[in-house]
C-alpha positions as CSV (number, residue, x, y, z in Angstrom):
1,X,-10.7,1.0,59.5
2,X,-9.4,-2.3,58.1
3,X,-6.0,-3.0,57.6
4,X,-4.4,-3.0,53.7
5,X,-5.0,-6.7,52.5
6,X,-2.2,-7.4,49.9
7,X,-3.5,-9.6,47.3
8,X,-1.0,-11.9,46.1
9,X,-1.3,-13.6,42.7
10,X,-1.7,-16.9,44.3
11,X,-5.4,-15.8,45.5
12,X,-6.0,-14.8,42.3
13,X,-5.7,-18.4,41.4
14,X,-7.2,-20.1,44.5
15,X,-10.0,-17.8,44.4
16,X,-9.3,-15.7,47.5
17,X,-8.6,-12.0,45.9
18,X,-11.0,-9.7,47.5
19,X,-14.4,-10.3,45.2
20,X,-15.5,-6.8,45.9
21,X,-14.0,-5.1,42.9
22,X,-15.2,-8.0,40.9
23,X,-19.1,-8.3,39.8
24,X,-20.4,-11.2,40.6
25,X,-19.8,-13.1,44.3
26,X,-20.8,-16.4,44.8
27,X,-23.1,-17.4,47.4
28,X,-20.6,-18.9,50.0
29,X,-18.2,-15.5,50.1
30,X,-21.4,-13.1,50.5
31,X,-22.3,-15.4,53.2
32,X,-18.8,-15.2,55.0
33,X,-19.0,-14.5,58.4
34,X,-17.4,-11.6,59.7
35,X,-17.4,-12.1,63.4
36,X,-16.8,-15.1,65.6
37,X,-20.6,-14.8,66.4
38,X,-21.3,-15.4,62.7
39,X,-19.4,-18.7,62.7
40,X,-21.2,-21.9,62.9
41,X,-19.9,-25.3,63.8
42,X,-17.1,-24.3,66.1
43,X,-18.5,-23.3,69.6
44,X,-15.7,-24.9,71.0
45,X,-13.1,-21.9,69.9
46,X,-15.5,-19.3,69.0
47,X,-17.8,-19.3,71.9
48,X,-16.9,-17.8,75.2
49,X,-14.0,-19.8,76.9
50,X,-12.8,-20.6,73.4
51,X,-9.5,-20.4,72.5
52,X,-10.0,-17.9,69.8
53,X,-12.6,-15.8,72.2
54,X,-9.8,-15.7,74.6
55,X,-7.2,-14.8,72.4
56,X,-9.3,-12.2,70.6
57,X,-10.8,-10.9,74.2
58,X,-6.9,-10.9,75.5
59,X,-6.0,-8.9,72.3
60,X,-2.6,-11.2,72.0
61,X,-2.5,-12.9,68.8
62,X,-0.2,-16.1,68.8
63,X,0.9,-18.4,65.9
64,X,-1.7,-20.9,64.4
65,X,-2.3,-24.3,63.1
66,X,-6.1,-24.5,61.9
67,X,-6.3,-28.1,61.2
68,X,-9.9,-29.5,60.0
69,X,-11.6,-30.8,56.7
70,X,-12.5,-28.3,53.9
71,X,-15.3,-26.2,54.3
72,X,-15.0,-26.0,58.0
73,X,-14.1,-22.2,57.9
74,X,-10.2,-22.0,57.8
75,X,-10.0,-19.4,55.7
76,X,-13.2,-17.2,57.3
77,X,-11.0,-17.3,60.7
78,X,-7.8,-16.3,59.7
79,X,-9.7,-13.4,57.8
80,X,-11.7,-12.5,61.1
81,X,-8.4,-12.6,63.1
82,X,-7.2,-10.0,60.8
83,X,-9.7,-7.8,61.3
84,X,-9.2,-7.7,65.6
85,X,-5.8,-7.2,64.4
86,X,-5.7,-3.3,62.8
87,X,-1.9,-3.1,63.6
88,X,-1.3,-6.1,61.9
89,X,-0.7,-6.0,58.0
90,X,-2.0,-9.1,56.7
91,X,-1.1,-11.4,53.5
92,X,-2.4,-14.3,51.9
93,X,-0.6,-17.1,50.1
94,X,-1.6,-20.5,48.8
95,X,1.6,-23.0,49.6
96,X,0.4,-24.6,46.3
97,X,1.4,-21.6,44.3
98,X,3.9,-20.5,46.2
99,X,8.1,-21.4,46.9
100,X,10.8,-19.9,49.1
101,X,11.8,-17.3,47.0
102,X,7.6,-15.9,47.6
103,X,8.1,-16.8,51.4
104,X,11.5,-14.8,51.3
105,X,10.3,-11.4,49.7
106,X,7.2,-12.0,52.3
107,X,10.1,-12.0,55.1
108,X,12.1,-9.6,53.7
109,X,9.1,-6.8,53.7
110,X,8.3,-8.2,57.2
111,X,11.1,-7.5,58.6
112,X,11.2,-4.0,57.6
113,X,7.8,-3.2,58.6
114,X,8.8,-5.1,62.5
115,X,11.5,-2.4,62.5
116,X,9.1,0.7,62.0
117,X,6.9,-1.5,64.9
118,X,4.3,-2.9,62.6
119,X,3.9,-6.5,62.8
120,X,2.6,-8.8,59.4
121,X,-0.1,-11.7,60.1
122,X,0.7,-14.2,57.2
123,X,-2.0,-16.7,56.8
124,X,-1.1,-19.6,54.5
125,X,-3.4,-21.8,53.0
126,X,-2.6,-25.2,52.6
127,X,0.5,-25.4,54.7
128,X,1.2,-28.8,54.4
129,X,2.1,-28.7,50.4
130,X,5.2,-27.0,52.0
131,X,8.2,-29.5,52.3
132,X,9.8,-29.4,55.5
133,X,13.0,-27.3,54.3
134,X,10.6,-24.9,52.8
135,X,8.5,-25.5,56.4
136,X,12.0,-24.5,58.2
137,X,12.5,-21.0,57.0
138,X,9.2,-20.1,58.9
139,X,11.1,-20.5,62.0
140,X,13.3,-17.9,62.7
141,X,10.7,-15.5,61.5
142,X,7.9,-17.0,64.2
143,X,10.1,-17.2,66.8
144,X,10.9,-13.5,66.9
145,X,7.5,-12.4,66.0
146,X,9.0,-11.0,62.5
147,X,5.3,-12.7,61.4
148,X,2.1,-14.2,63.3
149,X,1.6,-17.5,61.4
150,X,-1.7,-18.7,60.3
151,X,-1.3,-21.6,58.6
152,X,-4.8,-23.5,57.4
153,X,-4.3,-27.6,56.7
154,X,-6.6,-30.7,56.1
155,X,-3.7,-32.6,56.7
156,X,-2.4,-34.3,60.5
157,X,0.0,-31.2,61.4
158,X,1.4,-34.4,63.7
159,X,2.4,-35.9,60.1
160,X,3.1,-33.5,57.6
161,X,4.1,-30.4,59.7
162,X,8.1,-30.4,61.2
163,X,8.1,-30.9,65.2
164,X,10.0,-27.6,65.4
165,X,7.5,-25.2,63.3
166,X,4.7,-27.0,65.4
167,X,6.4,-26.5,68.7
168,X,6.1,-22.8,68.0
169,X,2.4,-22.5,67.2
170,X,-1.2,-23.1,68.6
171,X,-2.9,-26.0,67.0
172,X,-6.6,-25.6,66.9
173,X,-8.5,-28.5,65.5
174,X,-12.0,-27.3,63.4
175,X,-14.6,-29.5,63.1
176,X,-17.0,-30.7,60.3
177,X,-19.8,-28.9,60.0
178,X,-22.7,-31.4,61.8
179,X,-26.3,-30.9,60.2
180,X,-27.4,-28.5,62.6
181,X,-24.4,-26.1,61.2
182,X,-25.2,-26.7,57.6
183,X,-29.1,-26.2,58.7
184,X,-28.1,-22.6,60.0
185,X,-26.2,-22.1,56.7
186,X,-29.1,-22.8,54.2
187,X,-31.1,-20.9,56.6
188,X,-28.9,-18.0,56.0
189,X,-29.0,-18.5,52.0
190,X,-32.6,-18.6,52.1
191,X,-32.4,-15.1,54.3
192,X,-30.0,-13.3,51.7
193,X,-32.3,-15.0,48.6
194,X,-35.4,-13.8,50.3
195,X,-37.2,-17.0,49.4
196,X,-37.2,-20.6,50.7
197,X,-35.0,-23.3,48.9
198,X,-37.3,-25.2,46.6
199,X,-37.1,-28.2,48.6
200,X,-39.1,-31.0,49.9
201,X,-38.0,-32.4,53.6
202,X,-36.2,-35.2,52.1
203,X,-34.9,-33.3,49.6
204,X,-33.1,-31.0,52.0
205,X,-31.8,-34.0,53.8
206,X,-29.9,-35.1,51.2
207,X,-28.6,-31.8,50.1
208,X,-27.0,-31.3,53.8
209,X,-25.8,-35.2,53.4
210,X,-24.0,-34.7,50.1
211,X,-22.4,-31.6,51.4
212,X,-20.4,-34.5,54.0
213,X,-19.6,-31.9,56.3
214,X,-18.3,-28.5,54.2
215,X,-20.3,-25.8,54.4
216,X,-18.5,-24.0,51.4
217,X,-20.0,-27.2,49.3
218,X,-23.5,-26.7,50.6
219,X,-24.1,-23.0,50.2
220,X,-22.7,-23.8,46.6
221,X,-25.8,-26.3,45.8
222,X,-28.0,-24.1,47.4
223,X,-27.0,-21.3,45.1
224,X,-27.7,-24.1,42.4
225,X,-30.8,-24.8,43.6
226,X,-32.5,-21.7,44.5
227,X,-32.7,-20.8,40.9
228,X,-35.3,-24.1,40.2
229,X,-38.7,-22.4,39.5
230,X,-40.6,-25.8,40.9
231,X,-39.9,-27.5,44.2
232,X,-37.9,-29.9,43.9
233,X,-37.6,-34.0,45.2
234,X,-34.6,-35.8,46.0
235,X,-34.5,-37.3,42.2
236,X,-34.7,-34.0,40.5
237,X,-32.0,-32.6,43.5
238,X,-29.7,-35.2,42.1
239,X,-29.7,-34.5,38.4
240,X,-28.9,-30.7,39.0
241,X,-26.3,-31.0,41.7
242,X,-22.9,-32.8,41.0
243,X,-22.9,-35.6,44.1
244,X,-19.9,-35.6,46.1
245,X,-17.3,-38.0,46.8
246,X,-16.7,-38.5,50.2
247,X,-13.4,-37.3,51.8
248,X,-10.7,-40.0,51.1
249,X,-7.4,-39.9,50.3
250,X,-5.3,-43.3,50.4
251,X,-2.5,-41.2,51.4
252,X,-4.3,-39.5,54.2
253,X,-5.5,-39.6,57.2
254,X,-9.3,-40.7,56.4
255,X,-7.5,-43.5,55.0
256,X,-5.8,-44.7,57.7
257,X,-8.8,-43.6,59.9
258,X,-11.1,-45.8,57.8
259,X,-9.1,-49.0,58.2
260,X,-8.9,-48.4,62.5
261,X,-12.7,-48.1,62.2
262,X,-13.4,-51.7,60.1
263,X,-10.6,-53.6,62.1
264,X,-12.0,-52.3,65.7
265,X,-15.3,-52.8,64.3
266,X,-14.3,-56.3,63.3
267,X,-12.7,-56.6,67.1
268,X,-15.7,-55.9,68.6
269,X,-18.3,-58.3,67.1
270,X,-20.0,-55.2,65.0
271,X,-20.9,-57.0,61.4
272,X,-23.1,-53.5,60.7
273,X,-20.2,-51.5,61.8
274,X,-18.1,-53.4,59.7
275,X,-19.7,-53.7,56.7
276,X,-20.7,-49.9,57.1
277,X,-16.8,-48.8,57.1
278,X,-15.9,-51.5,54.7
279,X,-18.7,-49.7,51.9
280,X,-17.0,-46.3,53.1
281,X,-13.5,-47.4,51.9
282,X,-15.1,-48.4,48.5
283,X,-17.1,-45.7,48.0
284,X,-13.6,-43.7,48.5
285,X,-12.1,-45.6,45.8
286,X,-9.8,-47.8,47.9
287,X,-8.6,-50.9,46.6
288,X,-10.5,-53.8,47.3
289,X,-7.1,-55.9,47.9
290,X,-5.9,-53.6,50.5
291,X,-9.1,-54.2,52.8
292,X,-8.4,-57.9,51.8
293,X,-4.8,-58.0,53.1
294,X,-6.0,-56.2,56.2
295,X,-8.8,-59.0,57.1
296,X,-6.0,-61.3,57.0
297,X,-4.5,-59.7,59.8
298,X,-7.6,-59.4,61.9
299,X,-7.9,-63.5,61.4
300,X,-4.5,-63.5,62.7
301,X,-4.4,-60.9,65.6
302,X,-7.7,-61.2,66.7
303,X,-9.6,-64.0,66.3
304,X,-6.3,-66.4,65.6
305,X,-7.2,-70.1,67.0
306,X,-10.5,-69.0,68.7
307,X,-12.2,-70.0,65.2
308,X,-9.1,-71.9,62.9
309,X,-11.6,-71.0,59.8
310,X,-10.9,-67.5,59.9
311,X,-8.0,-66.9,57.9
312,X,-8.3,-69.8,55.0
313,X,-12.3,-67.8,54.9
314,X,-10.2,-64.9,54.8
315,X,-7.6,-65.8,51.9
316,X,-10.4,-67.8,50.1
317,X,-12.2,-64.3,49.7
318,X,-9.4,-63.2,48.7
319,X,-8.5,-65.1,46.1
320,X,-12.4,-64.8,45.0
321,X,-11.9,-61.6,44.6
322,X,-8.6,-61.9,42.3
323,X,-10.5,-63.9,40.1
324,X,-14.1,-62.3,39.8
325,X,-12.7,-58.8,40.5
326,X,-15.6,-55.5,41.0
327,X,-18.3,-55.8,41.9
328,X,-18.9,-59.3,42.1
329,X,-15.6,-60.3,44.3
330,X,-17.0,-57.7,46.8
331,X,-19.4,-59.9,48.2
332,X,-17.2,-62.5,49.1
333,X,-14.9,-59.9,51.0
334,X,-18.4,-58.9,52.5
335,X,-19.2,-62.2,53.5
336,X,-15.5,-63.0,55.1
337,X,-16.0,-59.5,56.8
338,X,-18.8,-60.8,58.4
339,X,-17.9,-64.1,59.6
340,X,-14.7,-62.6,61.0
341,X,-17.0,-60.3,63.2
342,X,-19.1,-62.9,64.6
343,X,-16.4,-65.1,65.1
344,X,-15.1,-65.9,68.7
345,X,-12.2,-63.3,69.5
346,X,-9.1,-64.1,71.0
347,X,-5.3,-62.6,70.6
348,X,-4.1,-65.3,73.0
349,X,-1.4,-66.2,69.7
350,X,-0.9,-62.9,68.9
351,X,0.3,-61.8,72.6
352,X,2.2,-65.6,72.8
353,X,4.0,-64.6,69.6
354,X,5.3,-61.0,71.0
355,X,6.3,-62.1,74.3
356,X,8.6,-65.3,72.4
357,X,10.0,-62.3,70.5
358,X,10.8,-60.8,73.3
359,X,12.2,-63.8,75.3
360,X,14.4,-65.0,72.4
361,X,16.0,-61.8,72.4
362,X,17.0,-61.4,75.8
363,X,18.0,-65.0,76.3
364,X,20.6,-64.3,73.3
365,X,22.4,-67.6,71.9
366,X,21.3,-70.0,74.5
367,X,22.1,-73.5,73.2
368,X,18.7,-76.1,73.1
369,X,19.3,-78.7,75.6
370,X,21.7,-81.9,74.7
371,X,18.9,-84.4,75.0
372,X,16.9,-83.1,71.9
373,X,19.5,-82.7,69.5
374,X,20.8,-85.0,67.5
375,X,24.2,-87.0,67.3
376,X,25.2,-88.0,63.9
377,X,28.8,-88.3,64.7
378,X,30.8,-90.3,67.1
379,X,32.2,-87.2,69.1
380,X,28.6,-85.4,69.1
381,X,27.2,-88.9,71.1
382,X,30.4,-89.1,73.4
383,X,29.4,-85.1,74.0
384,X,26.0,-86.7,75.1
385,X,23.8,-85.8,72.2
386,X,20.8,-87.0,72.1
387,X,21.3,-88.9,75.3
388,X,17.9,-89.7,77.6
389,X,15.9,-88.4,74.4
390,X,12.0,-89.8,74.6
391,X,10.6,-90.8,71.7
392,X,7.0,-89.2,72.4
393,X,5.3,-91.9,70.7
394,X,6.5,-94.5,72.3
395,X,5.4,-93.2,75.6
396,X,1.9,-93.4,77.3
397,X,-0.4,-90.7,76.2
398,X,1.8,-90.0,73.4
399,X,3.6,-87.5,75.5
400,X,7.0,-87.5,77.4
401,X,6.8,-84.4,79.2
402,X,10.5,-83.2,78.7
403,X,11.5,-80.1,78.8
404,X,12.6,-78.5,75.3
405,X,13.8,-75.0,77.0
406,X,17.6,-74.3,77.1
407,X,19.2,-75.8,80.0
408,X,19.7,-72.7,81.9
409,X,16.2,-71.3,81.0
410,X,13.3,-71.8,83.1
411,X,9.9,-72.7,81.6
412,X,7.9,-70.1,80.1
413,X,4.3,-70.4,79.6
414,X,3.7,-67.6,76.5
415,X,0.3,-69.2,75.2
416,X,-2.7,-69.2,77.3
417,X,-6.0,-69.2,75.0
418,X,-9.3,-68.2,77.2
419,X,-12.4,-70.9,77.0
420,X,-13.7,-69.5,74.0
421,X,-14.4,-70.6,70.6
422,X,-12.2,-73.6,69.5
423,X,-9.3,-72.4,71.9
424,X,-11.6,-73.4,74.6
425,X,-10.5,-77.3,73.0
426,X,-7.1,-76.3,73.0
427,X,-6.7,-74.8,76.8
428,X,-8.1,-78.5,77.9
429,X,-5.1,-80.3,76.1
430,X,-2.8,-77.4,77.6
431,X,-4.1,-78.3,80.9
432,X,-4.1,-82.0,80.2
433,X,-0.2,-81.8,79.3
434,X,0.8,-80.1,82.5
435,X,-0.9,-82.0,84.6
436,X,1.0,-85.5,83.1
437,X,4.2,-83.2,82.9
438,X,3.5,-82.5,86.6
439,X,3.4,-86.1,87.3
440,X,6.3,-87.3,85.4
């Protein structure tokens, strides 16, 4: 017998309320799996060995984080745990909809149903729309089982989640559904239709390709689609189906996840790579600017003196851009990108720089050495200012070979370029220098 499911007004809104007492149910809740077995996409906690198989096996439910990208079957989990869970009474909310004085009454009823030795599985969409003082009431409430938390985000629990609720529950990371998932699921809409989607091979590729991953989104524009009389191609797919726009949020992580994938492309010599994740940020409406300010820093940290071109390329695109704007000032962000890839690599600068940092601040207030300073008063030359100074151009070579460290410093060697690119150049006048210092 299944447990009572409370519907709360906030599934009304989301769309969650139990469709049965309604007509009409879409495609992707008559399709909703209700078994692990029946889940698609996520062997690696539904199959045997899995952390849910093992918990449901093990009949112990714990507290949960379901982290993973829309579509992924959040939601179709936390239902399914409820179901191995009869003693369990089980509640819905959307954090969207909801505030504490929702969480409280939640609580309150818990509470009393704990005390007649019934327990209350909460599963809460959305999670991360809670602030953290709203996130904090949950924790006296987990931590003496008053509820089992389910709590369903698309959002880095590591980020947006407080250390203290996540030290209390389970993360379990979904994935996207891959194309052999989304496969199975049109499969399964065909099987319920009792008729084949009317489309061609191509066509069907590009159905699973706008779906990006979320099943939900897929079995939605198949529902579309299987009501098309003809078959259909990928042109006539595209004019009935609203394309999708690819998972990006400038505040999220895919945005920040984007940007690690073009600058390690551009670190390791990849122009396709590059230019592939640099047409993903567009695409996800990111500002052209941003990705501009960032190739700035990869001619700085990575390529730095191995090619001196890279960064005036770099702000020249930039300023391209500034005046030519979309689309046009794209290509010249394009071509930059490209030039930084194939570009000799070297962070020789950028580890020089660090270590310096680091030097300066443990040497503390370490005064330069007398002979390189200068002496415009009487006392300052009596002091011995200036005194045995070198005027490097008066010298052979063009070089003195004194020593500029403090007196009580030894010499540091913080730059050392590799033989590559122009840096190759400057290593032979490092090398040069030390061997006339040496001899001097």
């Amino acid at each position: 017998m299944r447990p009572p499911y409370i519907i709360s007004m906030p599934d009304l809104f989301s769309g969650t309320a139990d469709p049965a007492s309604q007509g009409y149910r879409p495609l992707p809740d008559r399709l909703r799996p209700q078994t692990l077995a029946e889940i698609t996409g996520q062997d690696h906690l539904t199959a045997e060995g899995g952390a849910l198989h093992r918990m449901i096996s093990n009949g112990r439910l714990s507290s949960l984080i379901l982290w993973g990208p829309p579509g992924c079957g959040k939601t179709t989990l936390a239902r399914i745990l409820n179901v191995h869970a009869p003693d369990f009474h089980f509640e819905q909310i959307s954090a969207i909809f909801s505030g504490v004085q929702d969480l409280r009454k939640i609580f309150e009823t818990a509470k009393i149903r704990k005390g007649k030795g019934h327990g209350t599985l909460l599963f809460v969409d959305e999670i991360h729309r809670f602030n953290k003082s709203q996130q904090d009431a949950f924790l006296p409430v987990v931590e003496d089982g008053t509820i089992i938390l389910i709590g369903a985000t698309t959002e880095n629990p590591s980020f947006e989640l407080n250390a203290a609720l996540l030290s209390r529950c389970q993360v379990l990371v979904l994935k996207r559904l891959d194309d052999t998932a989304l496969e199975e699921l049109l499969k399964r809409a065909e099987t319920d239709a009792g008729r084949s989607l009317p489309l061609d091979e191509q066509a069907r590729a590009t159905l699973k390709a706008i779906a990006d991953g979320d099943g939900r989104y897929a079995l939605s524009m198949a529902e579309q689609v299987l009501g098309q009389p003809e078959t259909l191609d990928t042109d006539a797919l595209l004019k009935i189906v609203q394309r999708r726009s690819p998972l990006y949020d400038k505040a999220d992580d895919a945005h920040f996840n984007l940007i690690s994938a073009l600058h390690k492309s551009v670190r390791g010599s990849d122009a396709d790579a590059s230019l592939y994740w640099f047409c993903r940020m567009l695409a996800g409406g990111e500002h052209p600017e941003y990705i501009a300010r960032r190739m700035v820093r990869m001619a700085t940290e990575d390529i730095g003196l191995a090619d001196p071109q890279a960064l005036p390329l770099c702000l020249a695109a930039w300023e391209t851009y500034e005046r030519l704007g979309s689309p046009e000032g794209e290509l010249a962000l394009a071509e930059a990108l490209v030039y930084l890839a194939t570009a000799p690599k070297s962070n020789a600068v950028y580890t020089a720089f660090g270590a310096a940092k680091r030097s300066a601040r443990e040497t503390g207030s370490l005064m330069p050495p007398k002979h390189i300073l200068n002496a415009p008063t009487k006392l300052m030359k009596q002091e011995g200012y200036g005194k045995g100074y070198a005027y490097d151009h008066d010298t052979a070579d063009a070089f003195s070979g004194q020593d500029y460290f403090p007196d009580n410093m030894e010499r540091v060697r913080f730059y050392d370029p590799p033989e590559r690119g122009f840096e190759r150049e400057i290593k032979k006048r490092l090398d040069y220098w030390d061997k006339l210092r040496g001899g001097r």
